[in-house]
C-alpha positions in Angstrom: 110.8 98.8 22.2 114.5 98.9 23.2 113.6 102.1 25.1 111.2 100.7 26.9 113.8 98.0 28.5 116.0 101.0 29.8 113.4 103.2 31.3 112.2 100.0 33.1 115.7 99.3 34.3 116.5 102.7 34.9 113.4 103.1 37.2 114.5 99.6 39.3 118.3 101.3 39.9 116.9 104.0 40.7 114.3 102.4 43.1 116.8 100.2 44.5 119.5 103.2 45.2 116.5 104.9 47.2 116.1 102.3 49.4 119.7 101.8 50.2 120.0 105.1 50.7 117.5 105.5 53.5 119.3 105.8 56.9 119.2 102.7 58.9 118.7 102.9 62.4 121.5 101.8 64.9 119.5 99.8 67.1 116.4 99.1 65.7 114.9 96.8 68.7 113.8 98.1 72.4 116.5 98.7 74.5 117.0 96.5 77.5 115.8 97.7 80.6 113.4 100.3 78.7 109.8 99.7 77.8 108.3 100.4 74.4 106.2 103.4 73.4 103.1 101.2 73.0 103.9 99.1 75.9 101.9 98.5 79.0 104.4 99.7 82.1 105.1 96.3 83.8 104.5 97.5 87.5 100.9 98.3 86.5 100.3 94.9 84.7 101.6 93.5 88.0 99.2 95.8 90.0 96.2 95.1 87.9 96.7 91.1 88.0 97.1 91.5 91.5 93.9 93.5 92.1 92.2 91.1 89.7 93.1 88.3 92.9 92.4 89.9 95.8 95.7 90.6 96.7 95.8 94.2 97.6 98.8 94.7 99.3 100.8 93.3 96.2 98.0 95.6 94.1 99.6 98.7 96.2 103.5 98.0 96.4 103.3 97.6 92.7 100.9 100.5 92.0 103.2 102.5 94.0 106.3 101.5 92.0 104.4 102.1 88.5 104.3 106.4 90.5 107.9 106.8 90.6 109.0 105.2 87.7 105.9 106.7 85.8 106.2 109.3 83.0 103.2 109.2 81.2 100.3 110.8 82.1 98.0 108.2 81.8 100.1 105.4 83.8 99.8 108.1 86.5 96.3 108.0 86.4 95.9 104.7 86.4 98.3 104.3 89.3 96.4 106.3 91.2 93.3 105.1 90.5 94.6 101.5 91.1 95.2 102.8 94.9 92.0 104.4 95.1 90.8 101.1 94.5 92.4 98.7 96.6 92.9 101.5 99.4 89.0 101.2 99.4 89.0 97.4 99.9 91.1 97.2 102.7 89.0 100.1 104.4 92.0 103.2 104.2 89.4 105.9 103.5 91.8 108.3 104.4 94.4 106.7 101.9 92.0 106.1 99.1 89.7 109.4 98.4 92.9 111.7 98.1 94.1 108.7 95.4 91.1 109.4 93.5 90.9 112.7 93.7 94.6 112.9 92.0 93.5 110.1 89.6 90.8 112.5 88.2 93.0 115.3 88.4 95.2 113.7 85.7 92.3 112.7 83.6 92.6 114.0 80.1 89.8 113.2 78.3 87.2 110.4 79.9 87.9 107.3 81.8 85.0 105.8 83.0 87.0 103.8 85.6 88.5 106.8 87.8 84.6 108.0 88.0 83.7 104.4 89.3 86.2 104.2 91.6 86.1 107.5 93.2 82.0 106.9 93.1 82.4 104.2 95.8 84.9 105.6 97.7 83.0 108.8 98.2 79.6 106.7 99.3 81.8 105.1 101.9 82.9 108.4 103.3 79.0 109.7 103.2 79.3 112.2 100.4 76.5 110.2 98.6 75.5 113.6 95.9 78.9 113.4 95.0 78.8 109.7 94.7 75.9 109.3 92.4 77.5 112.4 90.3 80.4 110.4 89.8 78.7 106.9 89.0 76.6 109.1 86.6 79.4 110.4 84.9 81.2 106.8 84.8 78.0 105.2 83.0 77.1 108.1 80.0 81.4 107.7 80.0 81.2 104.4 79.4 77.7 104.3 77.5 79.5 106.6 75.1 82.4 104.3 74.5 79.6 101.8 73.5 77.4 103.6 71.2 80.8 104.7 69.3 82.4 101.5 68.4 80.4 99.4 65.9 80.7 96.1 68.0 80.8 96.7 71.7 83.5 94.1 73.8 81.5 91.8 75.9 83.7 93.5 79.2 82.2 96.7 78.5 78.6 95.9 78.2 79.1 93.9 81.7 80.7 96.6 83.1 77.8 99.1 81.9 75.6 96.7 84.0 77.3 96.6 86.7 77.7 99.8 87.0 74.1 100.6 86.5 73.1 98.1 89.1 75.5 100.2 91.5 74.0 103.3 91.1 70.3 101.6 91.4 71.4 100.2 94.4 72.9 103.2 95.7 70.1 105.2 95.1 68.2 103.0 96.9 70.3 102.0 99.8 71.5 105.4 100.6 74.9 104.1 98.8 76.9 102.5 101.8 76.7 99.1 101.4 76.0 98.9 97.8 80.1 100.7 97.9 81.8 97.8 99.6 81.6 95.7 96.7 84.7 94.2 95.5 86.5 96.6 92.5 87.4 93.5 90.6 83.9 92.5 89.7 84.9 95.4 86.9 87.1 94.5 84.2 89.4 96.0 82.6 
């Protein structure tokens, strides 16, 4: 069985000369200053935790920031749809329908939240069809999400409700003061 021993060894050198011949990267950590590909852009974190308190002029300025430093898609989006949001809340119809309009805009795929969002904003400015469209289209979103994941999040399930008590209420109220409800009573 002698050559048996060299085969094995001859397999480990070679197995150990392929490894130290893959290229090492330079700098293998995220750069200072930069975020990572799978990280969350600070400036919306900020925005979100300050929506999440009430504090919507903080929400703004940092929603604001999270635009021009943006350059995903998708933090875009939820930029915008952050100041459809608190736009809404501090009355700024004029500021907070053209928000969600450009939050959709940059949809790609479904989010149920930029539907929610521009549902209540457009029951405040009396286009109530449109409204219940777009709460519509934020619940089978959502309900969707649910019934493809094997184990729904607790979040999501609340947020279905809530959302479906919205459009119920909407219905029935003629939508405006169902819409003034606070945005952070959903979750993210």
């Amino acid at each position: 069985m002698p050559g048996r021993g060299i085969f094995l060894l001859s397999s480990l050198i070679f197995l150990v000369s392929l490894a130290l011949s893959a290229p090492i990267p330079a700098h293998a950590g995220p750069e200072t200053g930069s975020r990572t590909l799978f990280g969350a852009d600070p400036e919306l974190v900020e925005a979100r935790r300050s929506m999440a308190r009430g504090h919507d002029l903080r929400a703004i300025r940092h929603a604001r920031n999270a635009l021009r430093n943006a350059t995903r898609t998708r933090d875009r989006r939820d930029a915008y749809s952050i100041l459809c949001a608190m736009h809404r809340e501090r009355g700024e119809l004029d500021l907070s329908l053209p928000a969600c309009d450009r939050a959709r805009s940059l949809m790609r795929g479904d989010d149920w939240r930029v539907f929610a969002n521009r549902a209540q904003t457009l029951l405040l400015v009396g286009r109530r069809s449109e409204g219940l469209q777009s709460f519509q289209a934020a619940i089978a979103i959502l309900e969707a999400e649910i019934g493809g994941s094997w184990r729904a999040p607790k979040r999501k399930s609340e947020n279905l409700a809530v959302l479906q008590a919205r459009l119920a209420q909407a219905r029935h109220e003629g939508g405006v003061q169902h819409a003034q409800q606070p945005a952070t009573s959903l979750r993210r």
